[in-house]
N, C-alpha and C positions, 0 to 999 in steps of 0.2 A: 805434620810437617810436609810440604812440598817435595817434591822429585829431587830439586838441589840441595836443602837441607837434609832430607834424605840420606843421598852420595856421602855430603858435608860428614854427618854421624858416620858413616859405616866408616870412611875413611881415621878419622878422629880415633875411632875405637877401635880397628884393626892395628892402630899402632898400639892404641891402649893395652890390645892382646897380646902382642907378643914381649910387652914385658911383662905381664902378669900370669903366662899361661907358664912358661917354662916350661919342663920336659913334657908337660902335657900339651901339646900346640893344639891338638886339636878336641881337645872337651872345652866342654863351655860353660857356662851361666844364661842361662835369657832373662831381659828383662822383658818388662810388659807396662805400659800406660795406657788406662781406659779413662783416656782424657775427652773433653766436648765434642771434638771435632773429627777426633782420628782416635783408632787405636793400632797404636806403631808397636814394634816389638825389636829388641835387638840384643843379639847376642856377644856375649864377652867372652872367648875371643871369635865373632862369628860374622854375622851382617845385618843389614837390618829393612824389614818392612815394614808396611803399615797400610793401613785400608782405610779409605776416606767413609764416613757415615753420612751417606744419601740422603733422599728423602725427607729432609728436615732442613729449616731454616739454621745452615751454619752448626746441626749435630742436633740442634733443640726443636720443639712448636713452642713459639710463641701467644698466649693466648688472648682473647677481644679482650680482654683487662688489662692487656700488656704488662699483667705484671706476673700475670704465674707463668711461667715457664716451665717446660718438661720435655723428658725424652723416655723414646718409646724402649722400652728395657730389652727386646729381643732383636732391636737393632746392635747392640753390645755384643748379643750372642752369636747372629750371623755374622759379624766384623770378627770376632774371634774365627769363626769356620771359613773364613773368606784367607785371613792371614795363613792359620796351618797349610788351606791348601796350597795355596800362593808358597812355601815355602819347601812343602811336597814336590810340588810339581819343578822348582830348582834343583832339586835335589839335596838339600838339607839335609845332613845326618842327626836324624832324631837321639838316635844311640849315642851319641855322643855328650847329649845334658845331664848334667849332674844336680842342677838344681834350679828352681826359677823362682823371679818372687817377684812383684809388679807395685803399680800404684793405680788411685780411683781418682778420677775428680773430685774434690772434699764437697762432703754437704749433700749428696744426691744418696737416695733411703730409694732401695728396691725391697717391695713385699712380695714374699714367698707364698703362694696360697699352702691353703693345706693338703699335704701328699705332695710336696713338693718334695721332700727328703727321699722320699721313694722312687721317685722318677730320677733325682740326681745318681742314687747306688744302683741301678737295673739300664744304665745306657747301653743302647746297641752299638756298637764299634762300626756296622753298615750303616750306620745315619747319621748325619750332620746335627749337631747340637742344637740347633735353629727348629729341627723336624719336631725333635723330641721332647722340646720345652716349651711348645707352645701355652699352654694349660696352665702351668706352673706359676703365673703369676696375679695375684689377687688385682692387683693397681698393675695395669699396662704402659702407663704414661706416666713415671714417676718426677717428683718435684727435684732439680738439682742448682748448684750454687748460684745461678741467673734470676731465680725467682724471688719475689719482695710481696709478698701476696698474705703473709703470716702476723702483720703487725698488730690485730687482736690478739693474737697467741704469741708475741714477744709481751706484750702489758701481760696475759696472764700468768708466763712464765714468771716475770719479776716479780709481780704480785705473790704467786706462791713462794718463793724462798727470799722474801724482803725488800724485794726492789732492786736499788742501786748496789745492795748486798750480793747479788749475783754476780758482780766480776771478782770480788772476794773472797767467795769459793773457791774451793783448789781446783776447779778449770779454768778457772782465771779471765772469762770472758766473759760482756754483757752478752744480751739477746738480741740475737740481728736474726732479721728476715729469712734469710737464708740457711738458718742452720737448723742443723737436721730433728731437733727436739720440738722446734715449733710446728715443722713439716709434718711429724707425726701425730702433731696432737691436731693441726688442722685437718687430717684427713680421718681422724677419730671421730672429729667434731662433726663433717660434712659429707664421710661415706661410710658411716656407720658397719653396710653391711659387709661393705668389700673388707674393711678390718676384723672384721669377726670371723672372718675368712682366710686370714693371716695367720701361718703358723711360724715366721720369723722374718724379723727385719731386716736385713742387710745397710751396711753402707755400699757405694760400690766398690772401695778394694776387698772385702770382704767377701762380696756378693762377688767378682771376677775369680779370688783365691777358692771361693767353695766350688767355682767351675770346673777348676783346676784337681780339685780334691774328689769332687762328687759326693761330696758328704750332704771427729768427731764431733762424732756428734759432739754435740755441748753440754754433754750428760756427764764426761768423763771426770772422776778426779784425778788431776794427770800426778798430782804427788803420790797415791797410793794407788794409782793402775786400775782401778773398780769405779762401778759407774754409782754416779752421785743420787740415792734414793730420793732427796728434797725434790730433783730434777725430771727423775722418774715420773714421779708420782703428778710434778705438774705438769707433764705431756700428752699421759693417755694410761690408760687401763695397757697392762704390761704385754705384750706379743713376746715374743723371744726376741733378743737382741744379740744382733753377731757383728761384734766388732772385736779383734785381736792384738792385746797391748803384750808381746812377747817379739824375740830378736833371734829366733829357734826357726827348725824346720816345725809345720804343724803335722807333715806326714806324708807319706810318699805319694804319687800323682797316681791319678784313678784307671783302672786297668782299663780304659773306653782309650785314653792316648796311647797307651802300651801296643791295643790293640790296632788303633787304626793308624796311628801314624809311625811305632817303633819307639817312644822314648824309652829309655830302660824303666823296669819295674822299681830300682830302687832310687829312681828320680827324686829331690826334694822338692816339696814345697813351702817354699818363707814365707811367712807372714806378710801381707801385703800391707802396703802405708797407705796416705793419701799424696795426691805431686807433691804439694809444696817441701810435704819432710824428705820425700824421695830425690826431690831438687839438694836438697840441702846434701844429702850423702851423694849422688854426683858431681856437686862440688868440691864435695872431699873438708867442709869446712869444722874446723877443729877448736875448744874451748878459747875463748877469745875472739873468734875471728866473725866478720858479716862478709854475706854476700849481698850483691846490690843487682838487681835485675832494672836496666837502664831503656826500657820499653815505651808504646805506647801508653801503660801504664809505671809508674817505678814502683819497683818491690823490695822488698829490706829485708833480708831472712839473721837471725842475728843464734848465736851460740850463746844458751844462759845458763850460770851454774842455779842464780834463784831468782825467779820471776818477781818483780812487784805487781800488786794489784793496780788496774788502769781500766777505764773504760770506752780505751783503743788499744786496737791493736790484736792479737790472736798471740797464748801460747799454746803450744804441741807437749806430745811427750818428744822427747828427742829422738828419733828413727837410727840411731846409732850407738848411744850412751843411753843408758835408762836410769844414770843418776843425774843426768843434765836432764835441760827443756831445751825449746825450739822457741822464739819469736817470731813472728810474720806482721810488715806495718804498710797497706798498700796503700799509694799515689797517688788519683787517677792522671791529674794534670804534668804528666810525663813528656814524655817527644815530640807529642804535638802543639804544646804551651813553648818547647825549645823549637819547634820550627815557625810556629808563629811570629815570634823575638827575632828570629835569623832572617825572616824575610823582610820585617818592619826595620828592622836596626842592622841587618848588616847586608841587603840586596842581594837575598837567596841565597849567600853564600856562605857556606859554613867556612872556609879558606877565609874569610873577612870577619866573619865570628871569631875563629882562633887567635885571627891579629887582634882583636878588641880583648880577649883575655890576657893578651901575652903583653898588651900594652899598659894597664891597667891594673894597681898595685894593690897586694890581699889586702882585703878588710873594705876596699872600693873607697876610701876615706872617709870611711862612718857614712853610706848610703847604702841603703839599706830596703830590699823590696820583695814583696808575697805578689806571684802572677798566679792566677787561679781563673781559668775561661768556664772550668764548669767545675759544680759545687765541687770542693775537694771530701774525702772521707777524713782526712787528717790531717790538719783541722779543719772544721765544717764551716769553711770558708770560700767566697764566690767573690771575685773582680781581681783588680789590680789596684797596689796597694803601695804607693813609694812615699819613702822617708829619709831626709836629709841630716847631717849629723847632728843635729838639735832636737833629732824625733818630729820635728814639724813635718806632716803630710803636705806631699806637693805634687804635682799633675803630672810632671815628666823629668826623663834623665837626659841628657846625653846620650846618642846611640851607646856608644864604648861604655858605658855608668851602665846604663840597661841593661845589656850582655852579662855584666860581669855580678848583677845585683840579683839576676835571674837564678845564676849557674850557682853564685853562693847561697842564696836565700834559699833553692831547693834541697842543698846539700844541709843547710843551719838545720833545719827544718829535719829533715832522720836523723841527726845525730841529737838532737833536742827530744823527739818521742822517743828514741832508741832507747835515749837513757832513761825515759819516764819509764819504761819497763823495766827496766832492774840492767841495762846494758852497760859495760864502763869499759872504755878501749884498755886497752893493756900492753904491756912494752913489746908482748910477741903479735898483737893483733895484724891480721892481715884484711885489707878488703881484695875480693874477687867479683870481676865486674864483668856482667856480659849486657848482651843487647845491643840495639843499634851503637847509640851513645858510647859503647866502650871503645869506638873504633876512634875515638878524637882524642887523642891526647891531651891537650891543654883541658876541658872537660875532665878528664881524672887527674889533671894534676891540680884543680881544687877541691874535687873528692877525698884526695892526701892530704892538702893543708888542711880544709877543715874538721877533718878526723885527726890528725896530726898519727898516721899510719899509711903504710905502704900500701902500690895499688896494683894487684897484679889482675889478669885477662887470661880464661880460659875459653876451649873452642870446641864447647861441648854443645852444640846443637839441641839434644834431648836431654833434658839434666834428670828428669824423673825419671825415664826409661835405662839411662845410665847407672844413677843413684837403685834402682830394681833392683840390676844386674849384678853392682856392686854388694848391695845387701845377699843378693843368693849368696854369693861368694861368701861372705861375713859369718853367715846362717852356716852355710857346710863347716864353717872352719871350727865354729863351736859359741859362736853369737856371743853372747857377755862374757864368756869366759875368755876372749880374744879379741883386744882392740879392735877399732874398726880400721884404724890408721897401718895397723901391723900388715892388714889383708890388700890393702890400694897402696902401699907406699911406694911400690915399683909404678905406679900408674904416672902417662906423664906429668912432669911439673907444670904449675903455670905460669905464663911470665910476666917479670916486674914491665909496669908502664908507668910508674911515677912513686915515685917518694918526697916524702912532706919539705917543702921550700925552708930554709934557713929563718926562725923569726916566725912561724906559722901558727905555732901553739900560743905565743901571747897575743899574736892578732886577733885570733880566735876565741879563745878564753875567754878574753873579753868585751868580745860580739855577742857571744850566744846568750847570756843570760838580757841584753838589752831586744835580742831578736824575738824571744823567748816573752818579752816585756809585752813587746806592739804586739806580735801574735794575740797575745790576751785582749788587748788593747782593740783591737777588729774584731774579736768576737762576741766582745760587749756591746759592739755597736750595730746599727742596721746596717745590715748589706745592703749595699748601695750595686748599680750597676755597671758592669764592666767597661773599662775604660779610665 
């Protein structure tokens, strides 16, 4: 985050503390995100920093194939030694944390060489973590969610457990490029010796939590918490795998922070997630409910009691409930597909965009349109695509038709995959909406109608570094044995910005399975080019 965003958080959460600290005002929780670009830290009830990662293009190198991507693993560990000090040097009362738990960027695999475990238990308390770990890791430049460089090793993954039978499986996902099973088995495949030299794998919240301690992948089965052998076995000859599907402390923090910076000894450490489930618990979001992340990209995090098989979309285990799951359906054609439309049809102004929604009655009178400028993930779909209430495709709208075929067709559109996952709104469901987008009303008040659910706005800056903090908390309290909702309920509320228009659910109803029709309808066709 930025300096503003920054502020933005500390302030947000310092109200958040003082309803949730009570007689204890001043212990805390920290949380921790070892996210791309930064890793911020912020405490509940406390403040918050973060140290930007140098040296790299934007946290990553990008490499002459543009397609593998990587980041250098001891840049994580200085950006942890960079924050403590940074937070030493304010004065920070270490004494005061009770417990801390974090998140990784999903998909990025750090390898431990061998005799790394022994370097993590023998730390010197005189030396910055950065001194002491050089050696430690077999692969320096490890692969993370950016890279698409595995698509031999996505066919061979399929190929070993059946093909299209791989979203099937109780991880519930196909094989994409970026995930951490194919990563491994391509550097099995092409650095033979540096894996043999591998004494455990990490994910990165894993690999961040083991920092912490000194002691997914696509492998998981998220219904029974153990990693899927079929999947194992078609990635790589086994290294040790440390990834941790529990809602508990794993153990108290290593006497190297006791030493050098004062936390207390019987400090916890929770189990670390990856952002997106970490997002999901600083949203606070509850059985029923989706969050909609209204960005550059749109993101769709959804609450499932049971997942269906689909071959989009990502489920989790749930970072909160370990008898529910997690959904994730990402966008890419987001903010910039709605700024594009606001300059074409309403002359830059978003003020002239609201009027053309506000003027402009739901359902658009059966016109109906998919804007897509670059390939979409879901569905793998490219151009602009308008249809009139006959279904006949036709070149153009009305500026005002445009606007309002844009803002519905993107919204038809997650609640049509939503449900292909196993999602079905519910009379208590709530959407929580952030990102630019949230700040436009008219904007979520067809969010509403086409969910036919309320639309509230929280002003959580950090959701995953939040969502950490909130988990420490969860974790001390006694993790499954204690809602997660019992431990945030004092946290503050979020607030309503629209509820569903009078007549909305049969406008809709009856859209979505004709939206749902052309969708198909365009992907059987050649893509043609934009415009």
């Amino acid at each position: 985050m930025d300096r503003g965003d920054s502020h933005a958080a500390g302030r947000t959460d310092r109200r958040a503390s003082r309803a949730m600290a009570g007689h204890a005002a001043r212990r805390c929780c920290l949380g921790w995100d070892f996210s791309t670009q930064q890793v911020p830290s912020l405490g509940v009830p406390c403040h918050t920093f973060s140290c930007s990662l140098c040296r790299t293009q934007g946290g990553v190198h990008v490499h002459e194939d543009r397609l593998t991507i990587t980041s250098p693993v001891l840049m994580w560990v200085q950006a942890l030694d960079v924050i403590l000090e940074k937070m030493k040097a304010s004065g920070f009362d270490f004494s005061q944390v009770l417990a801390l738990s974090g998140a990784g960027q999903q998909h990025g695999s750090i390898y431990w060489k061998t005799g790394a475990n022994l370097a993590l238990t023998s730390l010197s308390p005189d030396l910055p973590l950065y001194q002491q770990l050089q050696t430690c890791f077999s692969i320096s430049d490890c692969p993370v969610w950016m890279d698409s460089s595995t698509t031999i090793q996505c066919r061979q993954l399929e190929a070993a457990v059946g093909g299209a039978r791989l979203s099937q499986l109780p991880h519930r996902s196909r094989a994409y490029e970026r995930f951490t099973g194919n990563q491994i088995a391509k550097i099995h495949q092409q650095n033979p010796q540096a894996y043999s030299h591998t004494e455990r794998i990490s994910l990165v919240s894993s690999f961040a939590a083991s920092l912490f301690l000194g002691s997914g992948m696509n492998l998981l089965q998220i219904q029974d918490k153990v990693w899927s052998q079929p999947c194992l076995q078609g990635c790589a000859e086994q290294a040790g795998i440390s990834s941790t599907i529990t809602f508990s402390p794993q153990g108290a923090i290593s006497s190297y922070y006791v030493q050098r910076y004062g936390f207390p000894p019987g400090c916890k450490v929770v189990a670390f997630t990856g952002d997106n489930p970490a997002s999901l618990a600083g949203m606070r979001l509850e059985e029923g409910d989706i969050a909609v992340s209204l960005g550059t990209s749109d993101t769709l995090f959804l609450w499932l009691q049971e997942p269906t098989p689909a071959l989009e979309g990502h489920i989790f285990c749930n970072p909160v409930d370990p008898q529910h799951y997690m959904a994730l359906l990402c966008f890419k054609n987001g903010s910039l597909m709605r700024e594009k439309i606001r300059d074409v049809s309403a002359s830059r102004s978003w003020s002239e965009f609201s009027k053309a929604l506000r003027s402009t009655e739901m359902g658009n009178g059966g016109n109906l349109g998919f804007y897509f400028d670059v390939m979409e993930i879901t569905p793998e779909i490219i151009g602009h695509h308008r249809f009139n209430p006959e279904s006949h495709e036709v070149s153009a709208f009305p500026r005002d038709v445009e606007i309002r075929a844009l803002i519905e067709g993107q919204f038809m559109a997650k609640r049509i995959h939503a449900e292909g996952l196993g999602y079905r709104v519910m009379p208590k469901t709530k959407i929580l909406a952030t990102g630019g987008a949230s700040h436009n009303r008219d904007i979520l008040q067809v969010l509403a109608d086409v969910f036919g659910a309320p639309v509230y706005v929280i002003d959580t800056a950090n959701s995953a570094c939040v969502g950490s903090a909130y988990r420490a908390f969860h974790g001390l309290a006694g993790g499954t044995d204690v809602p997660f909702s019992e431990v945030v309920k004092l946290a503050p509320d979020p607030r309503l910005a629209a509820t569903p228009s009078p007549g909305a659910s049969q406008v809709y109803e009856a859209l979505l399975p004709r939206y749902a029709k052309l969708e198909q309808r365009i992907l059987s066709q050649t893509r043609g080019p934009v415009g």
